[in-house]
MOPAC internal coordinates of N, CA, C and O (Angstrom, degrees):
PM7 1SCF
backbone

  N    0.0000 0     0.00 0     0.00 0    0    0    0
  C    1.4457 1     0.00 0     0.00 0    1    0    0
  C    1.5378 1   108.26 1     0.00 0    2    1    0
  O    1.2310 1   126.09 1   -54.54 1    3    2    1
  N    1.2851 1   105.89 1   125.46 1    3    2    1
  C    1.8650 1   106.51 1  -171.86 1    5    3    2
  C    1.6739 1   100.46 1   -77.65 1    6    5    3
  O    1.2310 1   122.04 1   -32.12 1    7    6    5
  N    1.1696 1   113.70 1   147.88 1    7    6    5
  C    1.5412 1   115.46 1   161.23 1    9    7    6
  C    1.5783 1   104.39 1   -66.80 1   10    9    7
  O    1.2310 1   122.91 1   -31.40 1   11   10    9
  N    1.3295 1   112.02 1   148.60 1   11   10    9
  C    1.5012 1   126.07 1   173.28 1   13   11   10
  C    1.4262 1   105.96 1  -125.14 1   14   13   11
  O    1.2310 1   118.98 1   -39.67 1   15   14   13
  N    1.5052 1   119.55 1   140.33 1   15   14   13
  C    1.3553 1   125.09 1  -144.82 1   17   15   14
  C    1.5031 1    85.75 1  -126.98 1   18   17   15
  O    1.2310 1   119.63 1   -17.15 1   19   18   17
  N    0.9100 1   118.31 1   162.85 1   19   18   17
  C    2.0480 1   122.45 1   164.94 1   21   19   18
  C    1.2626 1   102.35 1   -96.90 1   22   21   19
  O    1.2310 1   124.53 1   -28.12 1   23   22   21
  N    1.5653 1   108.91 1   151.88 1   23   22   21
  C    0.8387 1   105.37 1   176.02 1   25   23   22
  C    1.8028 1   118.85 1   -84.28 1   26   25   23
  O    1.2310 1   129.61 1    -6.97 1   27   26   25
  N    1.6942 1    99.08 1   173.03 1   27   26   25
  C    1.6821 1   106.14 1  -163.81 1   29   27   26
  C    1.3419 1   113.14 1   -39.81 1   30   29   27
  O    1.2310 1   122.08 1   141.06 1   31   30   29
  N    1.7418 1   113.63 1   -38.94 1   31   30   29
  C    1.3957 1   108.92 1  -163.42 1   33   31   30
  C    1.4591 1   106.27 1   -94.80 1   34   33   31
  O    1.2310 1   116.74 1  -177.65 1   35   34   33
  N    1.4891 1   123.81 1     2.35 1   35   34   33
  C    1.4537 1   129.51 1   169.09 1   37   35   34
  C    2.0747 1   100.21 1   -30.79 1   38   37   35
  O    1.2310 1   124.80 1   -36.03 1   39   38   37
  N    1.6515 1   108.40 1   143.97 1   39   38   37
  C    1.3066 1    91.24 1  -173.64 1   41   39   38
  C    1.1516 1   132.06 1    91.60 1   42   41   39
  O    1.2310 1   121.67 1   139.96 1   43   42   41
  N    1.0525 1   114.40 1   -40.04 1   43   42   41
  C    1.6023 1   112.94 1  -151.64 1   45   43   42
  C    1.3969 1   119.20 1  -110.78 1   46   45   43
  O    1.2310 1   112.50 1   -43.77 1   47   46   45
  N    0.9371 1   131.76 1   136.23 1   47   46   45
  C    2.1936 1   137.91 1   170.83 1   49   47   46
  C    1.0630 1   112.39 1   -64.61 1   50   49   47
  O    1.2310 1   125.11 1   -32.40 1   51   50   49
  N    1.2517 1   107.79 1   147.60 1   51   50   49
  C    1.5826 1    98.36 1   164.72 1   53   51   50
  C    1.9442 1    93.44 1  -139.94 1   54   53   51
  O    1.2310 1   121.50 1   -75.59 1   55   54   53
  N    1.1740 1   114.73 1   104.41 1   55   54   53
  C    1.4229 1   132.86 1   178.37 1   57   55   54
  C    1.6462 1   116.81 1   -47.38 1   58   57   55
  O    1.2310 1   113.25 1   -78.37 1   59   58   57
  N    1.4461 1   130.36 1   101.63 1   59   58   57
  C    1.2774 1   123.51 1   171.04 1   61   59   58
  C    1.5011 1   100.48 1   -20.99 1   62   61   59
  O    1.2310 1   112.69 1   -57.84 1   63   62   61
  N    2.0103 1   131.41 1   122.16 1   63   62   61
  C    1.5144 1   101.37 1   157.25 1   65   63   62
  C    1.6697 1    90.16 1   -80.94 1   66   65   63
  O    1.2310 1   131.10 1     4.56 1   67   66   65
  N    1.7435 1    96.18 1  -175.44 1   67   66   65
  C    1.3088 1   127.45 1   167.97 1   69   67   66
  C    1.2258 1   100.53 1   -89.45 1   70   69   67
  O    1.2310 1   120.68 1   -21.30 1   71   70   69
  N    1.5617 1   116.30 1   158.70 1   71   70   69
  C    1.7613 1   120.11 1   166.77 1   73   71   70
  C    1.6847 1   123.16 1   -30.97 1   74   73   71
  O    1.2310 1   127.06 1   148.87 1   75   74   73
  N    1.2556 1   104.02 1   -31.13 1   75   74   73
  C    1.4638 1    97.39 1  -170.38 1   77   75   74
  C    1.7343 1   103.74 1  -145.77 1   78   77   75
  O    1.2310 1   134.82 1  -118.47 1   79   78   77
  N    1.2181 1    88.93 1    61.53 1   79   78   77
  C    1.5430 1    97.86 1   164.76 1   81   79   78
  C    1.0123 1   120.62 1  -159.68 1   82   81   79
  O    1.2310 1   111.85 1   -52.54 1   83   82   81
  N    1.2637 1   132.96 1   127.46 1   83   82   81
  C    1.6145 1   146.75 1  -146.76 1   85   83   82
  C    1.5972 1   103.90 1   -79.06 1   86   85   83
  O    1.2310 1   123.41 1   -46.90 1   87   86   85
  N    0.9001 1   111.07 1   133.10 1   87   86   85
  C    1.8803 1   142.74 1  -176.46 1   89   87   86
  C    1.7956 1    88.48 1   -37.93 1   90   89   87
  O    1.2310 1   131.21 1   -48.63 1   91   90   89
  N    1.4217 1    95.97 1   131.37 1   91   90   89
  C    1.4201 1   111.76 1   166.57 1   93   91   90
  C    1.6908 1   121.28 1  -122.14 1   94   93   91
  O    1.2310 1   118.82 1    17.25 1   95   94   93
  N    1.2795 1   119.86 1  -162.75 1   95   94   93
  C    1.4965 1   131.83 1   155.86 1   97   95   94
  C    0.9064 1   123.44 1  -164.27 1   98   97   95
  O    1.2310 1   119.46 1   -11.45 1   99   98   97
  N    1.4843 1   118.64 1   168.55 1   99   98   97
  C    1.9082 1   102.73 1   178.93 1  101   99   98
  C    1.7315 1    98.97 1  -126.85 1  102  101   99
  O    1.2310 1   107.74 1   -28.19 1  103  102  101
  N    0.8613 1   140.48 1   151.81 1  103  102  101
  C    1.5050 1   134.75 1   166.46 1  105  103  102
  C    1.5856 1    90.82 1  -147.34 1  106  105  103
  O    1.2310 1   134.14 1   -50.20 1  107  106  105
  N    1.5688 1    90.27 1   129.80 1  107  106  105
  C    1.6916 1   117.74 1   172.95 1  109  107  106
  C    1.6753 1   103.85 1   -89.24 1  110  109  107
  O    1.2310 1   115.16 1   -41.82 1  111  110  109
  N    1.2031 1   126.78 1   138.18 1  111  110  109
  C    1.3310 1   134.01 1  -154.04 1  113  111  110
  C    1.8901 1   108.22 1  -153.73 1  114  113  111
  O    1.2310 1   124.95 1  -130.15 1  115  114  113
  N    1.5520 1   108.11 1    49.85 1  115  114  113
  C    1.5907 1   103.81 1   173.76 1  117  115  114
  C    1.7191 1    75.15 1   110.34 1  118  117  115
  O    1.2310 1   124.05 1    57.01 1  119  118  117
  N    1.4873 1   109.84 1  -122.99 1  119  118  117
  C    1.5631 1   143.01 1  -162.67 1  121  119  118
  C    1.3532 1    91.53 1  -115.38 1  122  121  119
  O    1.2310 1   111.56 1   170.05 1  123  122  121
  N    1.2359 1   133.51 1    -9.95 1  123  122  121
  C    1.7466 1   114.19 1   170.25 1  125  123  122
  C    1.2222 1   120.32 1   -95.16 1  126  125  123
  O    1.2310 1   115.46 1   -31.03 1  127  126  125
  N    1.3194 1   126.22 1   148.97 1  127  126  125
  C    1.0081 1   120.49 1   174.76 1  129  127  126
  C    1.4215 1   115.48 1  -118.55 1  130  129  127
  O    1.2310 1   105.12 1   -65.56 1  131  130  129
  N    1.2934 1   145.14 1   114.44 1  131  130  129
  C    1.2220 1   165.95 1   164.50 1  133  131  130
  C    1.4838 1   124.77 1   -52.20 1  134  133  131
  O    1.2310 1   114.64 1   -85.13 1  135  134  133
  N    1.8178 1   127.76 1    94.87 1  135  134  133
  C    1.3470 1   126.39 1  -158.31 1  137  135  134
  C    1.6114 1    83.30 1  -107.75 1  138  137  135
  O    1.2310 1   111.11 1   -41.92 1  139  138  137
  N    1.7037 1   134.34 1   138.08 1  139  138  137
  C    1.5175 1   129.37 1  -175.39 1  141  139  138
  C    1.5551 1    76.28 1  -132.62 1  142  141  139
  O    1.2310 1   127.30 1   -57.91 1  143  142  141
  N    1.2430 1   103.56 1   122.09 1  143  142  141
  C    1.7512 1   112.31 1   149.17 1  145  143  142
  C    1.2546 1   114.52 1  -104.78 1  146  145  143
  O    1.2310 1   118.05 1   -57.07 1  147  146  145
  N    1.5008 1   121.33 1   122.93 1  147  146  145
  C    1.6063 1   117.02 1   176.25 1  149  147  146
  C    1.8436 1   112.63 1   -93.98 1  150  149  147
  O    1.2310 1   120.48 1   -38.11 1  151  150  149
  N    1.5529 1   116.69 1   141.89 1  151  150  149
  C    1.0610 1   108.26 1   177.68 1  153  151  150
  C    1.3553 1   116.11 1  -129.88 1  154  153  151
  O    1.2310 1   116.60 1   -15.70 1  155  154  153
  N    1.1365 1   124.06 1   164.30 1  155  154  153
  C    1.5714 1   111.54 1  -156.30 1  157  155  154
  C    1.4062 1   103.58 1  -142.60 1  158  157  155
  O    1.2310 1   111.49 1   -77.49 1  159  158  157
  N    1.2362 1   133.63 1   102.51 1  159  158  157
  C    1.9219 1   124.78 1   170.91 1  161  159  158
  C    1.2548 1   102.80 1   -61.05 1  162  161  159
  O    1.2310 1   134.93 1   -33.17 1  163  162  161
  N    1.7060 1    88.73 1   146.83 1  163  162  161
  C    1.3567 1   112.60 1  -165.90 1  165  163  162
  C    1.8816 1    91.27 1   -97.79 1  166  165  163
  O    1.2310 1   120.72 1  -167.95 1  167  166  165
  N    0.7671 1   116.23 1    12.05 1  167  166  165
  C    1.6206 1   115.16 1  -148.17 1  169  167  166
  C    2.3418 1    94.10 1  -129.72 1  170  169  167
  O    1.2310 1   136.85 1   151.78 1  171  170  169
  N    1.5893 1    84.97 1   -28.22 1  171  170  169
  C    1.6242 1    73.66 1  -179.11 1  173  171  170
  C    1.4937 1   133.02 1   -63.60 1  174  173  171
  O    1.2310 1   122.41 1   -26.85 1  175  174  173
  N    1.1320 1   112.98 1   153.15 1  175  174  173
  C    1.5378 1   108.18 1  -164.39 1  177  175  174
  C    2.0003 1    99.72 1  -113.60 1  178  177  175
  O    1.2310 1   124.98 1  -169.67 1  179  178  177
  N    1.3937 1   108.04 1    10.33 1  179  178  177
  C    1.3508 1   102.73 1  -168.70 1  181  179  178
  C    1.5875 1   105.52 1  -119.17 1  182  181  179
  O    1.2310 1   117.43 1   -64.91 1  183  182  181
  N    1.5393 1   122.49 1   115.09 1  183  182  181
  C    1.3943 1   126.21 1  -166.62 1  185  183  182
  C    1.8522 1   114.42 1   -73.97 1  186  185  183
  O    1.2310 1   128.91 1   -35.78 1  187  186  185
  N    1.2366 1   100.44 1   144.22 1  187  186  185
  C    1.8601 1   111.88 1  -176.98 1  189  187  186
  C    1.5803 1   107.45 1    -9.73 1  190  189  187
  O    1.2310 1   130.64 1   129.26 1  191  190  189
  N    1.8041 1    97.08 1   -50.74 1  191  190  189
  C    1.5824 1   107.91 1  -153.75 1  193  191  190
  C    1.6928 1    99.31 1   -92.14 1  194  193  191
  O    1.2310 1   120.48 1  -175.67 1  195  194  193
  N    1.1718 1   116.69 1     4.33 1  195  194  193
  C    1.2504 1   100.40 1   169.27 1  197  195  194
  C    1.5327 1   105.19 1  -128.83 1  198  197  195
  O    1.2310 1   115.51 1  -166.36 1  199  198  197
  N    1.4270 1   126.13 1    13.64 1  199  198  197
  C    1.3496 1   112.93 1   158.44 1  201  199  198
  C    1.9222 1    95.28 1   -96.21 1  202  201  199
  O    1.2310 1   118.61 1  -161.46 1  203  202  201
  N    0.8720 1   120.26 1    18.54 1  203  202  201
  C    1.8316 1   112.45 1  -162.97 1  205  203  202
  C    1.7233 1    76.11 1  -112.93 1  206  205  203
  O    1.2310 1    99.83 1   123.36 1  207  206  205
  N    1.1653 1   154.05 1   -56.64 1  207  206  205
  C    1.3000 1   151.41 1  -112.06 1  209  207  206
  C    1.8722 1    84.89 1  -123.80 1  210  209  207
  O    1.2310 1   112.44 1   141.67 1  211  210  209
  N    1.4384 1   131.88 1   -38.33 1  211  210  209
  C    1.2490 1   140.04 1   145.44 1  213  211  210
  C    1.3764 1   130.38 1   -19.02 1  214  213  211
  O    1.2310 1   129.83 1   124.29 1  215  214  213
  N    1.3156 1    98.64 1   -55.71 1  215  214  213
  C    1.5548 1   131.48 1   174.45 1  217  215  214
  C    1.8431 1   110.15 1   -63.31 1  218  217  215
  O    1.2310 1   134.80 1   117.85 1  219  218  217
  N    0.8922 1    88.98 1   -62.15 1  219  218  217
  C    1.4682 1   108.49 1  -169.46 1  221  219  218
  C    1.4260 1   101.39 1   -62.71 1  222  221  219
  O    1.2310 1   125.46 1   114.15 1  223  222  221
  N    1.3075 1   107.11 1   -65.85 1  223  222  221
  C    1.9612 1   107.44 1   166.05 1  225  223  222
  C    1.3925 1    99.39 1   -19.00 1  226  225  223
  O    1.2310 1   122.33 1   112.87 1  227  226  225
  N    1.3903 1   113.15 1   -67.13 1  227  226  225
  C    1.3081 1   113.51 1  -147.55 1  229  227  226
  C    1.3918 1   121.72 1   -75.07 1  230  229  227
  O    1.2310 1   129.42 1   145.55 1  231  230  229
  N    1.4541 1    99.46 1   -34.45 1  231  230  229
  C    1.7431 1   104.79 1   167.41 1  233  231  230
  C    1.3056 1   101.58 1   -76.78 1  234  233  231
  O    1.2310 1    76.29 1  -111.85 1  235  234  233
  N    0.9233 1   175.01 1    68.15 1  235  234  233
  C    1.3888 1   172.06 1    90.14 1  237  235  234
  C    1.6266 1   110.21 1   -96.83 1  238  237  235
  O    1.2310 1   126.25 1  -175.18 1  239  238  237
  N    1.0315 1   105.60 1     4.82 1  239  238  237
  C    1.7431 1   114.09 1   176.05 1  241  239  238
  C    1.6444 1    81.13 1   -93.21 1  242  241  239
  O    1.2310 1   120.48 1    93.50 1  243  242  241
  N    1.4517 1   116.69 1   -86.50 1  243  242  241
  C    1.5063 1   117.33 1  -173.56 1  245  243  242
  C    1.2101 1   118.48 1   -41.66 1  246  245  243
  O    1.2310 1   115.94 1   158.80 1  247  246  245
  N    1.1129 1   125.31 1   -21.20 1  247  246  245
  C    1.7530 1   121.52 1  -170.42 1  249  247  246
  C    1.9884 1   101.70 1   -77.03 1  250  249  247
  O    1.2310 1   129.88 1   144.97 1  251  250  249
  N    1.4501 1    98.55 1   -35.03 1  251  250  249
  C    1.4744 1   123.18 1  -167.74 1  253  251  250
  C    1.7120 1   103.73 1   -63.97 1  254  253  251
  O    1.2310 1   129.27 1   126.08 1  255  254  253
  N    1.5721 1    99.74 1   -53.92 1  255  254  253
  C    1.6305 1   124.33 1   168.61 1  257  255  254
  C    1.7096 1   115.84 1   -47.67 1  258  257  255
  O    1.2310 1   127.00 1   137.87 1  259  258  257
  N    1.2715 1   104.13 1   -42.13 1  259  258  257
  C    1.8994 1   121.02 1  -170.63 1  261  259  258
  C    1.9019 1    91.41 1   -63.98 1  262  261  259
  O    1.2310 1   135.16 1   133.31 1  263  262  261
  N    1.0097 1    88.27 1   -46.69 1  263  262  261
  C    1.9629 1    95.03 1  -150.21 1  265  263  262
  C    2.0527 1   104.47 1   -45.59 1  266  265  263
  O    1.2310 1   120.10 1   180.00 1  267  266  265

């Protein structure tokens, strides 16, 4: 029998925004409660999938460095 996991947003709010206010969430965590505002430059020139693949370079650069 496979374990079945929930999915990521299992839990979680997602707050009507207003016109001009950047995408949030709420995730309840025990007795905490967790407010995430996401913000986004209007000005960046570097797309989702290549700041995500950026990232990853980079943590796996240091992980490489640790050993």
């Amino acid at each position: 029998m496979a374990n079945k996991l929930p999915p990521a947003t299992a839990g979680m709010t997602f707050p009507r925004p207003k016109p001009d206010t950047p995408p949030s969430m709420v995730k309840k965590i025990g007795k905490t409660t967790y407010l995430v505002w996401a913000h986004f430059s209007e000005t960046s020139t570097e797309t989702m999938e290549d700041k995500i693949k950026r990232m990853l370079r980079e943590e796996v650069r240091q992980m490489m460095a640790d050993e």
